[in-house]
C-alpha positions in Angstrom: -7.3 0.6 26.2 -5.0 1.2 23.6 -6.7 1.7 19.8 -4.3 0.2 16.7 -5.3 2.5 13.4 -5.5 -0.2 10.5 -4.3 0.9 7.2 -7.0 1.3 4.4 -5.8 2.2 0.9 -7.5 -0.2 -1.4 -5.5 0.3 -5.2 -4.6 -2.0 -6.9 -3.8 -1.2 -10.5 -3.4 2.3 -9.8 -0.5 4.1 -8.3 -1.9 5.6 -5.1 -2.9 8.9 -4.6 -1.4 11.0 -2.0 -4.6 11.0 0.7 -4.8 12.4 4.3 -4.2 9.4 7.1 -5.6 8.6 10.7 -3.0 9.0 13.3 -4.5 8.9 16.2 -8.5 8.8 17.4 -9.9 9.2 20.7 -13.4 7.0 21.5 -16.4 8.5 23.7 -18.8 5.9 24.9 -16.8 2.8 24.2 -18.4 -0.2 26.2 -17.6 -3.9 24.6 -20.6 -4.7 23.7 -21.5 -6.5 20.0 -22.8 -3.2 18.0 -22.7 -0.9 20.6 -23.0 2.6 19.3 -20.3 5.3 20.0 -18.6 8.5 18.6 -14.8 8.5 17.3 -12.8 11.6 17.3 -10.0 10.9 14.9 -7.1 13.1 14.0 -5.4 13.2 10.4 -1.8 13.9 9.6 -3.4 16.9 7.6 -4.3 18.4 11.5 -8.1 18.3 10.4 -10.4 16.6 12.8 -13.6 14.9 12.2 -16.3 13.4 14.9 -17.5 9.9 13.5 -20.4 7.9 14.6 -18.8 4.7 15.6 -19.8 1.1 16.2 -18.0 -1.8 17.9 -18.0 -4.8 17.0 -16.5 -8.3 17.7 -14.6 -11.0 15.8 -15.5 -14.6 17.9 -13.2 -16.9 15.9 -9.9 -14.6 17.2 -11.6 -13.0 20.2 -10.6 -9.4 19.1 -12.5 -5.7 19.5 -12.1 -3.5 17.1 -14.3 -0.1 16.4 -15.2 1.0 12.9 -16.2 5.4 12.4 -17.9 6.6 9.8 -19.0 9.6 8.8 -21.0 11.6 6.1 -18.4 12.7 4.1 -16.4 9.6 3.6 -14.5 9.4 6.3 -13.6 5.7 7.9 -11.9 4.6 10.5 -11.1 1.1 11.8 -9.3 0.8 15.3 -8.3 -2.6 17.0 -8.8 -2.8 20.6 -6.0 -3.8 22.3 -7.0 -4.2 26.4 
């Protein structure tokens, strides 16, 4: 399975503030499942890593997977599931 990082800067008055990205994530314990629980390793362009408790869900209108980390600190993640 292949995992597509979506983009998430919100601003839209503001002029955006330079902020660490998701480039790439790695999933543990991915089953497609509605709100199956699983853990998300994701790397930042920074180098940093951080381990997020994940949770997959499932859009039935378009068919699509995608997984959603979060962590503590304020870390998120959204991945689409390409199969």
């Amino acid at each position: 399975m292949q995992f597509v990082i979506r983009e998430m800067s919100w601003f839209k008055r503001r002029t955006p503030t330079p902020e660490p990205k998701p480039v790439a994530v790695e999933v543990t314990g991915l089953v497609l499942e509605s709100n199956h629980a699983c853990e998300m390793l994701a790397t930042y362009d920074d180098g940093n890593k951080y381990l997020l408790g994940a949770r997959v869900h499932r859009n039935d209108i378009k068919g699509t997977w995608t997984v959603q980390g979060l962590d503590g600190h304020g870390h998120s993640v959204v991945c689409d599931i390409i199969e």
